[in-house]
VEXKOL-913070 format. One line per 10 residues: number of its first residue (from 1); their letters; for each residue x, y, z of C-alpha. Coordinates in steps of 0.05 Angstrom, whole numbers, plus 5000, padded with zeros to 4 digits. Layout:
% VEXKOL-913070
NUM	a	X:Y:Z  ...;
% end
This chain:
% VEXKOL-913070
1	xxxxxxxxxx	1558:8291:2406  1554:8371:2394  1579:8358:2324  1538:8302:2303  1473:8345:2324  1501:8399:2288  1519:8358:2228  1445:8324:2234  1419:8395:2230  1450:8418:2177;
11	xxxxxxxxxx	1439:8355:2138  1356:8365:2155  1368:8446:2132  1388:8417:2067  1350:8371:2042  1275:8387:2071  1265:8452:2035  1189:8448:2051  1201:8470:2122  1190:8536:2145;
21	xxxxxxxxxx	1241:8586:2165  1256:8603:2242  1307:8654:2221  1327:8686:2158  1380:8629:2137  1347:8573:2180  1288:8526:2176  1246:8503:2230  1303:8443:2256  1322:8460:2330;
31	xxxxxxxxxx	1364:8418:2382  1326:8399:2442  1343:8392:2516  1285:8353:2534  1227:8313:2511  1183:8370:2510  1139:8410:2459  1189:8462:2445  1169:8537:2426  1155:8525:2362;
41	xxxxxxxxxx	1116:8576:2323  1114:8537:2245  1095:8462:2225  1113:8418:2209  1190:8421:2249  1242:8379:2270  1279:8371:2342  1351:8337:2345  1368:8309:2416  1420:8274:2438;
51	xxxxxxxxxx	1395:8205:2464  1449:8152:2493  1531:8144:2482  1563:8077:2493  1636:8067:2486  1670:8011:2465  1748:8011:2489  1794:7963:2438  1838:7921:2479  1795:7941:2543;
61	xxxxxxxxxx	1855:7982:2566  1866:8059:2575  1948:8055:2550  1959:8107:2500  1953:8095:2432  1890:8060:2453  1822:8055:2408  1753:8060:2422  1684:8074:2393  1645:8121:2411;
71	xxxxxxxxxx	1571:8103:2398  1509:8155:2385  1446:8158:2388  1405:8211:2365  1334:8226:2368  1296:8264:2312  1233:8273:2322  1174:8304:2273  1125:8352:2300  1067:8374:2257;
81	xxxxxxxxxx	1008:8414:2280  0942:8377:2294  0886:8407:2239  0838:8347:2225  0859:8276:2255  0868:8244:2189  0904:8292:2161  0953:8302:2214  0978:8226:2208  0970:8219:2124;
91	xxxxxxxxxx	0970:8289:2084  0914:8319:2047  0937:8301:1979  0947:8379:1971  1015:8387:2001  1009:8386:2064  1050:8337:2092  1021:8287:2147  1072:8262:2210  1082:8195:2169;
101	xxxxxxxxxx	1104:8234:2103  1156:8278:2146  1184:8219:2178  1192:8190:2120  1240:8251:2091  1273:8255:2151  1294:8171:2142  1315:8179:2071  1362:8245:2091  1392:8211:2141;
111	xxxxxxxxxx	1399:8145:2129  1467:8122:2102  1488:8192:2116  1566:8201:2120  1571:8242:2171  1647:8250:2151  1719:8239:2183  1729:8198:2239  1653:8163:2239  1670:8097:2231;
121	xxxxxxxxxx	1592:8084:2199  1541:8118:2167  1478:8141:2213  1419:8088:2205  1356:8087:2233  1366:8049:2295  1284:8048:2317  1221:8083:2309  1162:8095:2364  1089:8107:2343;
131	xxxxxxxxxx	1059:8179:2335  1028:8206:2392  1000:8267:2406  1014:8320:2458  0991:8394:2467  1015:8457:2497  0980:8519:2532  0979:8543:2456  0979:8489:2407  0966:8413:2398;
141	xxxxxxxxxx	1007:8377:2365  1029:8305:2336  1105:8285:2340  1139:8215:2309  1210:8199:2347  1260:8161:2303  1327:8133:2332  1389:8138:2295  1456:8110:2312  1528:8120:2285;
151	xxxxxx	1594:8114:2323  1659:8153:2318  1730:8129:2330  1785:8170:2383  1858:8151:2387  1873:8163:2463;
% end
């Protein structure tokens, strides 16, 4: 799961160039432990989490030389600081990106993403929730979660 995330994250770094920097080489994308507001200091950002793994054992026996699937899901979710109420969920037109908008780059980065070697399919959005809002001691906030799934083979 460690190098999906990672490989998520870098994938994000990449392609959302509108994001601002947490570091000198990296945008606002961090991996989350929890489902909380994170320390974030710039919007709009990103968190990766890992969500649920399933496996799926070929034969349904642990011999060696045995297959099975490892399947992933991962969490991205879209956090964008909460200015006016409209604005927040659509854009102003101006370039300011609304939670919808950011979602939005975040499904066409990752979807069909080859994730490389050993995935055995590309990560697809699995399922969406609605935004919702939720606030710090410092900051109030809107944040869309998206599932994605992909699934890796092992050789045991």
């Amino acid at each position: 799961m460690r190098e999906t995330l990672l490989k998520i994250q870098a994938r994000l770094d990449n392609t959302l160039d509108y994001l601002p920097m947490k570091s000198a080489t990296e945008r606002a994308i961090y991996i989350l432990t929890s489902n909380e507001v994170p320390e974030i200091t710039d919007y709009p950002a990103i968190g990766i989490k890992d969500g649920d793994e399933n496996y799926d054992l070929e034969g349904g026996t642990m011999a060696d030389g045995a297959e099975f699937d490892q399947q992933m899901e991962v969490v991205v979710t879209a956090f964008v600081e909460m200015l006016r109420k409209e604005e927040v969920i659509v854009g102003d037109g101006s370039g300011m990106k609304g939670i919808l908008e950011v979602a939005d780059d975040i499904k066409a980065s990752l979807n069909g993403f080859d994730l490389g070697e050993g995935y055995t399919a590309p990560l697809i959005l699995k399922r969406g929730k609605a935004c919702q809002a939720m606030s710090s001691d410092t900051v109030s906030i809107w944040m869309k979660e998206m599932f994605f799934a992909c699934s890796k083979q092992y050789t045991i």
